[in-house]
C-alpha positions as CSV (number, residue, x, y, z in Angstrom):
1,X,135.4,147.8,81.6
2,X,132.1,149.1,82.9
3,X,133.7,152.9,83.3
4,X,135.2,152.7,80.3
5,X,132.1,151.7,78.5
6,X,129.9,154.6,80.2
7,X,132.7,157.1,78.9
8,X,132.5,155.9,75.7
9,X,128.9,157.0,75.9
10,X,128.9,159.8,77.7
11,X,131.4,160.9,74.5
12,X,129.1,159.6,72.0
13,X,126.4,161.4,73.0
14,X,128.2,164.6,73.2
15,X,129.1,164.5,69.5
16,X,126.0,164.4,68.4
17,X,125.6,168.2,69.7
18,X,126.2,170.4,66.7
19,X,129.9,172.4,67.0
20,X,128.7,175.9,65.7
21,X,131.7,178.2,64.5
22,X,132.0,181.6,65.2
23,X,129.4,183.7,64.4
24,X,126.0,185.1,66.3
25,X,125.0,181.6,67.0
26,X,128.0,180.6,68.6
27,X,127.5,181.5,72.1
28,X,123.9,180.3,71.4
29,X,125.6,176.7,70.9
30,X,127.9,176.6,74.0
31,X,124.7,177.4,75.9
32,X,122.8,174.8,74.3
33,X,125.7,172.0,75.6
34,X,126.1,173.6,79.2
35,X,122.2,172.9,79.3
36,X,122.3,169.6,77.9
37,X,125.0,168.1,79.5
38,X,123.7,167.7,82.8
39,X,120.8,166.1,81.2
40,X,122.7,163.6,79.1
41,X,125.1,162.4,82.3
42,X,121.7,161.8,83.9
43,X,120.8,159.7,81.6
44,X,123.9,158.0,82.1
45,X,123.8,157.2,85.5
46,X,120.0,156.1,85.3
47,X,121.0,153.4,82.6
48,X,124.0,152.3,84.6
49,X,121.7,152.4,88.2
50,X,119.2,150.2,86.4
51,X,121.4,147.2,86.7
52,X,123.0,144.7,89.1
53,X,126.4,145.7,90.8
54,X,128.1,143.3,88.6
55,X,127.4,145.5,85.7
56,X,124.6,143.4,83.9
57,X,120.8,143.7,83.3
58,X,118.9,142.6,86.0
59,X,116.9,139.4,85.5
60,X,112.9,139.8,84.7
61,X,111.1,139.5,87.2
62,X,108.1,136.9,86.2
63,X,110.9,134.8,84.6
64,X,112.5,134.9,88.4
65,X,109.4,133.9,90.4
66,X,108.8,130.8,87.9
67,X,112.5,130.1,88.6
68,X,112.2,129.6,92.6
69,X,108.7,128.6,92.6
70,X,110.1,125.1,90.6
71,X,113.3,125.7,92.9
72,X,111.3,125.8,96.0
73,X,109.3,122.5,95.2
74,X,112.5,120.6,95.5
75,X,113.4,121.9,99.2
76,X,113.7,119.1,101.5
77,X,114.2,121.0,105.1
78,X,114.1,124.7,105.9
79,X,114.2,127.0,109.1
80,X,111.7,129.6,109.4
81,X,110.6,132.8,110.9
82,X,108.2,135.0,111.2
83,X,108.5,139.2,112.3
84,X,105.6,141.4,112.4
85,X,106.4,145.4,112.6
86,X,103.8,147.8,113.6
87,X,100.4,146.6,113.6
88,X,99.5,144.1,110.9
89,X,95.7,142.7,111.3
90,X,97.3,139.3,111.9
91,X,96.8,137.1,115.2
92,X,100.8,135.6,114.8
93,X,102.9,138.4,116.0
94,X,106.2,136.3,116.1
95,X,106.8,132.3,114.7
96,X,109.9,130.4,113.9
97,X,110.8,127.0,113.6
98,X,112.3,124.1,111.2
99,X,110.2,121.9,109.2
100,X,110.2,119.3,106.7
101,X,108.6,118.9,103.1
102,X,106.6,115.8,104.9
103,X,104.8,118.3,107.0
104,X,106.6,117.7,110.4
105,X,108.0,120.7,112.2
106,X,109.0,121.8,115.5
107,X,109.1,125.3,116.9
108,X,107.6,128.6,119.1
109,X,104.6,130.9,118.0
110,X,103.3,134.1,119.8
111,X,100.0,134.8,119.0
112,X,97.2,137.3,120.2
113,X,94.7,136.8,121.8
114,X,91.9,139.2,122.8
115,X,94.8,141.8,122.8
116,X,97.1,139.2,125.2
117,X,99.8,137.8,124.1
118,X,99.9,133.8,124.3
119,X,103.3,131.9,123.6
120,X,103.3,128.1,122.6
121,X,105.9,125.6,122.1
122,X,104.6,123.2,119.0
123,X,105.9,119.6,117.8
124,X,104.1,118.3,114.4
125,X,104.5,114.6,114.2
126,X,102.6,112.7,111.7
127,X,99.2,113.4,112.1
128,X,99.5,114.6,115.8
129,X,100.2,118.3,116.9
130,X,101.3,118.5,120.2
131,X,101.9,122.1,122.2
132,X,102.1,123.6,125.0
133,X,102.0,127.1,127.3
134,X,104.4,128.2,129.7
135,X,103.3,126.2,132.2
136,X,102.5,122.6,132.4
137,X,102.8,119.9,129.9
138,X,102.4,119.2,126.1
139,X,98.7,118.7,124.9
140,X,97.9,117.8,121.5
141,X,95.3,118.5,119.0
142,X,94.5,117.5,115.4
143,X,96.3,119.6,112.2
144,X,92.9,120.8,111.7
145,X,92.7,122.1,114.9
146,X,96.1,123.9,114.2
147,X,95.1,124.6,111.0
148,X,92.9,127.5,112.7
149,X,95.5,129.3,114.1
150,X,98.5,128.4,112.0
151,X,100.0,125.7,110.0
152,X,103.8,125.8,109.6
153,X,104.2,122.7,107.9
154,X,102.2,124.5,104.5
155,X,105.4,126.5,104.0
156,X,106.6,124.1,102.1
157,X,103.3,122.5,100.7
158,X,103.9,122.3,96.6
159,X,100.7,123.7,96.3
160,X,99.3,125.7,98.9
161,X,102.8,127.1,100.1
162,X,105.9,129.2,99.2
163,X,105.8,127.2,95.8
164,X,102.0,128.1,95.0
165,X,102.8,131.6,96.4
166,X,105.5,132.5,94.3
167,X,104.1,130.8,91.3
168,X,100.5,132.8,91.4
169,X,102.6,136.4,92.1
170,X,101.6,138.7,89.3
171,X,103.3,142.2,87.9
172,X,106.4,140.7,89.1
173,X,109.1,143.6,88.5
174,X,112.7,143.3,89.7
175,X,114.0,146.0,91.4
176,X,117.6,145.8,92.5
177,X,120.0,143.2,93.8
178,X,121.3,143.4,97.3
179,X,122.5,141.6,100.4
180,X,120.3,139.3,102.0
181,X,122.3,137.1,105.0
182,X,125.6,138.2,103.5
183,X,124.4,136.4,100.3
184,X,123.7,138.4,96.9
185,X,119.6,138.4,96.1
186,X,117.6,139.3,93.9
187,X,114.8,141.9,95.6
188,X,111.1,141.8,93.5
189,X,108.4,143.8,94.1
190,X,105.2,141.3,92.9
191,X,101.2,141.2,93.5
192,X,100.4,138.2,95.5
193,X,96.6,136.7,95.8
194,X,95.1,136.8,99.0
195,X,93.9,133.2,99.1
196,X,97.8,132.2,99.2
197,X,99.1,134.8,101.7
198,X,96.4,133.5,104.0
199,X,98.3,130.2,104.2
200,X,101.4,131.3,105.0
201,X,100.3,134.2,107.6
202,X,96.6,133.0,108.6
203,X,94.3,136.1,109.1
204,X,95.5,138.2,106.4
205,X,91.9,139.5,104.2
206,X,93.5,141.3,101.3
207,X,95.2,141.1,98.7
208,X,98.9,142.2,98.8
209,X,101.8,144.1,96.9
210,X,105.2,143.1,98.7
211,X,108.8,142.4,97.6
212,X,110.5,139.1,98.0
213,X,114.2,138.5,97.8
214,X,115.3,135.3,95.7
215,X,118.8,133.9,96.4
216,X,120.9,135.2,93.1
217,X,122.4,131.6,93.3
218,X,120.3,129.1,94.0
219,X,116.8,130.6,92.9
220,X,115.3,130.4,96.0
221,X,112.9,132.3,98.6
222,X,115.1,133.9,101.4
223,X,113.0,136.9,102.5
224,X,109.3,138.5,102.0
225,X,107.8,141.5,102.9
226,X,104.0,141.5,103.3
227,X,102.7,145.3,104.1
228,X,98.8,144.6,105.8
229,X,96.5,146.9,107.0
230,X,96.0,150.5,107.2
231,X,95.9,153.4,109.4
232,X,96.2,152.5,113.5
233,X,95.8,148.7,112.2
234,X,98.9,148.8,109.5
235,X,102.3,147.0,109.7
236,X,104.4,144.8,108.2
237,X,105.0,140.7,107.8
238,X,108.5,139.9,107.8
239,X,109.2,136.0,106.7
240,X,112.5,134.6,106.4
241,X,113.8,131.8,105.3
242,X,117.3,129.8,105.9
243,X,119.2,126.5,106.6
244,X,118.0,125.1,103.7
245,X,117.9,121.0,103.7
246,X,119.9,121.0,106.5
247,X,119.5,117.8,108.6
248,X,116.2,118.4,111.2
249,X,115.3,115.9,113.7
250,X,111.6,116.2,115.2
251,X,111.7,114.9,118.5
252,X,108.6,113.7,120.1
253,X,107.4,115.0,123.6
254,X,106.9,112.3,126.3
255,X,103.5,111.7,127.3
């Protein structure tokens, strides 16, 4: 049906280039539809390339973050993690984890410190953090404490997480739709405020212009891209996120 549809205007258009008879002019007009043609199938094939595979027009893009911000307030569960490419100006070089909308989670983070690599083992329980090195046992610490070097459990904070972050994302402009986890997404290029991207990926001092992907359907967050930095100091955030309300059990080290 699509085909057919492009033919028919592909024909369309072509009528509309005058059929000169013979005379002078005639060669003149054959030239004129040799040199227009190519022109007029590119037109074609930039309408048809500006929407989804399935043959309709992609979904705006401020209408889609509104969508999976109010989407993404109702997550209950949700397995993270975090990818860094290059180098980002970010102490969290790798993270992933599950958490809960209550703020507990359980999970590994590498982070850098004075250019060494440190990798921890973190429980969140209640008000309790507890974590440990690669040696010896679990210590804890207050989510303040954690706070400093980063807070999983804000991912799904209504406020200050991926709802806030998608909801405060400006020049929101959908670009395609493509795979994402073998799943059909949405991928949006957006503006996103530095004070929120901070939360999610602690250290970040700029604003940002990434792309996230939105699950075509069930409106919500699956993947971001966060490009940070420049020159020497440049990379690239990578968060995803899956297993969504899928049961999670925190368990609580021994002491």
């Amino acid at each position: 049906m699509v085909a057919s549809i492009r033919a028919v205007s592909i024909r369309s258009l072509f009528s509309q280039i005058p059929r000169l008879g013979p005379g002078p002019y005639a060669p003149r007009g054959r030239t004129l539809g040799r040199k227009l043609a190519p022109a007029l199938v590119a037109l074609c094939l930039a309408a048809a390339c500006s929407s989804s595979p399935g043959g309709g027009a992609l979904p705006g893009g401020s209408d889609l973050m509104k969508k999976s911000a109010e989407t993404m307030r109702a997550v209950k569960t949700v397995a993270f993690t975090i990818a860094t490419e290059g180098r980002p100006p970010v102490p969290v070089r790798h993270a992933e984890g599950s958490l809960t909308r209550e703020g507990d989670a359980q999970g590994t983070v590498r982070v850098e410190v004075l250019g060494t690599l440190q990798e921890l083992a973190f429980v969140l329980a209640g008000d309790t953090v507890y974590f440990k090195g690669p040696t010896g046992g679990y210590q804890t610490m207050t989510r303040e404490q954690l706070a400093a070097i980063y807070d999983p459990s804000a991912i799904l904070d209504p406020a200050k997480g991926v709802p806030g972050l998608l909801s405060g994302a400006t020049g929101a402009k959908t670009e395609a739709e493509e795979k994402v986890g073998g799943a059909d997404a949405y991928r949006v290029a957006v503006h996103l405020p530095r004070q929120m991207v901070t939360t999610l990926v602690p250290g970040v001092n700029q604003e940002v212009d990434g792309r996230v992907w939105v699950d075509k359907a069930t409106g919500r967050l699956v993947k971001a891209s966060l490009p940070l930095g420049s020159g020497a100091n440049a990379g690239t955030v990578l968060v995803t996120l899956d297993d969504y309300d899928a049961p999670v059990t925190i368990t609580t080290p021994a002491k």
